[in-house]
N, C-alpha and C positions, 0 to 999 in steps of 0.2 A: 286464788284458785281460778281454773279454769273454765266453765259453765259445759254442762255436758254436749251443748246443741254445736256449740264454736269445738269441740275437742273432735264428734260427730264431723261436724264438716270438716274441717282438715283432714279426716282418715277418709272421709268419701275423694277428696280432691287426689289425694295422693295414691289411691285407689285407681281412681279416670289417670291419672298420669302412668302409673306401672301399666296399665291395661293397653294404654293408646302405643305407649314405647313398645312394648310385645306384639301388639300388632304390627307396628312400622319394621319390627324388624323380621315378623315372619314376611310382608308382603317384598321386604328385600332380598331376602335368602330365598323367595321360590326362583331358584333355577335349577337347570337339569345339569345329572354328571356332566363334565368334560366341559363346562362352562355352554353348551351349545343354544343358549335361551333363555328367554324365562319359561317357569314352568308354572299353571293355575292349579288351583285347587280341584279337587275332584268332589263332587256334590254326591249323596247317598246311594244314587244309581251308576258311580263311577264314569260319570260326562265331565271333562274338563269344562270349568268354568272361568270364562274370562274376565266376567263380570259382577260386580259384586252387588248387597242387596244390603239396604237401611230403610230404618221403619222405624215407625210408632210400636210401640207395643201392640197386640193382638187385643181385639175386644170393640165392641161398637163403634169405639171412633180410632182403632187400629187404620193405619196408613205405611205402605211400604213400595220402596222404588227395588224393581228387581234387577234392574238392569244400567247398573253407576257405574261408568267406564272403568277403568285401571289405570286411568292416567289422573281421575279426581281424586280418587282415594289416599294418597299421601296426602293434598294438601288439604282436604277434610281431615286427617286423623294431625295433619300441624296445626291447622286452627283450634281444634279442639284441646289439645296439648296447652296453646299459648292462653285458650283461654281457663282453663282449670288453673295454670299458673299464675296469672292474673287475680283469678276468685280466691287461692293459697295465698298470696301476697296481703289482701284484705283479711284473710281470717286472721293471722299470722299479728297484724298490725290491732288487730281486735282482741287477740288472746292477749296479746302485750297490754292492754289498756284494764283487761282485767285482771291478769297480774299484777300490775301495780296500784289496783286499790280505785284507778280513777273509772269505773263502770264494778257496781255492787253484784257480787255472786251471791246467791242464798247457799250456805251451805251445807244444808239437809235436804235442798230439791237439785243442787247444782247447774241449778237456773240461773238467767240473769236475775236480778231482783228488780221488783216494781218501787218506781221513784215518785 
């Protein structure tokens, strides 16, 4: 059996991967009819926005850049991609080990078990 926390991280990793791919491909498709550009996004007072904004969460020690070119933003959303891939490949090789018995599942908490 699986332990709930490794089955959890897997579906978060593969989550960060569908999300980051939907990003990558809306920020490719912004272009306008008749091919003549690309085209930004429009922000809630309908200003095109050229520039994009990443942050911490909101809250005391919230931190955010509002102003991250358009030329970083692919290769921040592929790094991030290669490394959720990455942490999927460790889960993956750790779900394996509790699959076969060699790392103990509790199976009424589907915990790892304490050794």
């Amino acid at each position: 059996m699986i332990s709930k926390m490794t089955a959890y991280e897997i579906f978060r990793c593969w989550s960060e991967i569908e999300n980051t791919r939907k990003l990558k491909e809306d920020l490719e498709g912004m272009t306008r009819s008749g091919g003549r550009g690309p085209q930004y996004p429009l922000d809630t007072w309908g200003v095109v926005q050229t520039n994009f904004e990443f942050g911490v969460p909101n809250g005391e020690n919230g931190h955010r850049l509002f102003r991250v070119s358009k030329t970083l933003a692919p290769a921040i959303l592929a790094a991030h991609e290669g490394e959720m891939h990455a942490k999927l490949v460790a889960l993956c090789e750790a779900a394996g080990l509790e699959l076969s018995g060699a790392v103990a599942v509790d199976s009424e908490t589907g915990c790892v078990a304490e050794t």
